[in-house]
N, C-alpha and C positions, 0 to 999 in steps of 0.2 A: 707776425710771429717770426722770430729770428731761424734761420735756418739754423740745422745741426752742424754743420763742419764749422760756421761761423760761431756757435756755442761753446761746441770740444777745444777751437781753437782760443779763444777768450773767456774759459770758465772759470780760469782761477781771478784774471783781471777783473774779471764783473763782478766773482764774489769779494773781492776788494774795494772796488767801486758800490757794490751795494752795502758792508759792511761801514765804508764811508759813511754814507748816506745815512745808518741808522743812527751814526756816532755823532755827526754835526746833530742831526734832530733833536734827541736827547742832549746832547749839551746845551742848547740852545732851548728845553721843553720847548718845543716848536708846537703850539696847536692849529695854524692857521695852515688848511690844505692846500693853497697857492703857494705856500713859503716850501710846504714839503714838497710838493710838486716841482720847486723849481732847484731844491736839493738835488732829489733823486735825478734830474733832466742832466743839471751838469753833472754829476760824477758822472752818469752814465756815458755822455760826451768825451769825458774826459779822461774815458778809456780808453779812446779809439782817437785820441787825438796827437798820439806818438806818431801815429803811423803816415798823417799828414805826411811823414820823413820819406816816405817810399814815392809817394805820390809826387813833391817835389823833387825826387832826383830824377822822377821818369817823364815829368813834363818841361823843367828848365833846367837840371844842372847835368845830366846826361841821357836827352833822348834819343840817340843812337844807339846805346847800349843794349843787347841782347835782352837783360831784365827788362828796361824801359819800352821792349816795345812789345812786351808778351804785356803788360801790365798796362797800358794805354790802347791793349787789343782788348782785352777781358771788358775794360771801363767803355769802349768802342762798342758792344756788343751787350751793355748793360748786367753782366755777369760778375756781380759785385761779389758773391758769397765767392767766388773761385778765385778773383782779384786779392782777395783778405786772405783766402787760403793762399796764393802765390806767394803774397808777400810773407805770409808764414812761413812755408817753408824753403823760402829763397832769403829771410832776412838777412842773413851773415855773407851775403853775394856779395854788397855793398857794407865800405870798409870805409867810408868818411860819413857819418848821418850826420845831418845838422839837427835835430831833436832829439835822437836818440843821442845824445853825448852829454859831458859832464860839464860845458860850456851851458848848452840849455838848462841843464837839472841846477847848474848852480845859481842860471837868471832866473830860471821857474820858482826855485827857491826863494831870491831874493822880492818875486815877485809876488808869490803867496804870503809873505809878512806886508809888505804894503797892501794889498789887497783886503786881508782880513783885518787889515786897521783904518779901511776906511770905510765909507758908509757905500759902495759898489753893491749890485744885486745879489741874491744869496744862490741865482743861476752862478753867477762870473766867479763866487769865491767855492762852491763846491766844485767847479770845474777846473780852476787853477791847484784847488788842496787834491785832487783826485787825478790831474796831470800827474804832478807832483810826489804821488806817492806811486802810482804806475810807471813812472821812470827810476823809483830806487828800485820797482817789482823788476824792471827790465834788466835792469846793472845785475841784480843777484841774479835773476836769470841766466842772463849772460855767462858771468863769472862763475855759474855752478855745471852748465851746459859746456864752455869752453876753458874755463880754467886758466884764463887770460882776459884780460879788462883795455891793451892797447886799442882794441877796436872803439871801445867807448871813452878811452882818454886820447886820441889821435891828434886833436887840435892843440894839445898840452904835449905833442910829441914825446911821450914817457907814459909808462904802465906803473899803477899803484898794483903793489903788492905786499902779503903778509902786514905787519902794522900800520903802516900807513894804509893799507886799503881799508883795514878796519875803526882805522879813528874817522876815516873818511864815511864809512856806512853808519858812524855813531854821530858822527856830526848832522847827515841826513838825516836820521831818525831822529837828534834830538831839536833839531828845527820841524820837523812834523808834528812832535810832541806840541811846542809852543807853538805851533797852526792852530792846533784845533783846540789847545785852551783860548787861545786869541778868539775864538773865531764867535 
């Protein structure tokens, strides 16, 4: 059973991820419980798979860092629900992600159309379409929490704003759109 502060903190991601999961099914009339099993497996993976971002600043890109070593104490100590809570409410600490930004959202993207065009497992393609849509959840997140987006365009050194941030959140949505007819 998933603890509570790990639920409160990923409720809306999981009802995303689980909403996922009934939408591939159904497009797919899926009757084989192996194939749903391994829908639901990934999206639900592929909720929590942003967060890989934390994990790697605090074990190879800055473990000296204050964050890095409360968060490599927690994982020390097997205290994973307060680890996931940390990183909740310490995400905006760290100001480069390398998954949380718009360099991955736009590989992950590019990456979900090759994937649901080829014949990869229906684990690998719910969990790349379920990356994938948890990283636009993130951006608007982001953008509606801080009301600035240069955290997650940093690597493009320039903040989208006003129209271009919105042809950009219509360009995402409408590549999800043809994900999951693809899929």
């Amino acid at each position: 059973m998933m603890p509570n502060k790990v639920l409160n903190i990923y409720k809306i991601q999981l009802l995303l991820s689980l909403t996922l999961s009934i939408v591939l099914i159904a497009m797919r009339v899926e009757k084989n419980a192996f194939n749903i099993v391994q829908i639901f497996l990934g999206a639900f993976v592929g909720t929590f798979l942003l967060d890989l971002d934390y994990f790697i600043h605090a074990y190879f890109l800055d473990p000296t860092a204050d964050f890095s070593k409360t968060l490599v104490s927690y994982v020390k100590h097997k205290d994973i629900k307060s680890a996931f809570a940390f990183i909740y409410y310490h995400r905006h600490d760290i100001k480069e992600k390398t998954l949380n930004s718009a360099l991955f959202q736009i590989a992950i993207g590019a990456g979900a159309i090759f994937v649901v065009s080829s014949n990869a497992s229906l684990f690998v393609k719910s969990l790349v379409i379920s990356t994938y849509i948890n990283s636009i959840y993130r951006l608007a997140e982001l953008y509606f929490e801080k009301n600035d987006t240069s955290e997650w365009f940093w690597a493009l050194k320039k903040s989208l704003t006003g129209n271009a941030l919105f042809a950009y959140f219509v360009a995402l949505l409408g590549l999800f759109v043809y994900v999951i007819f693809a899929f």
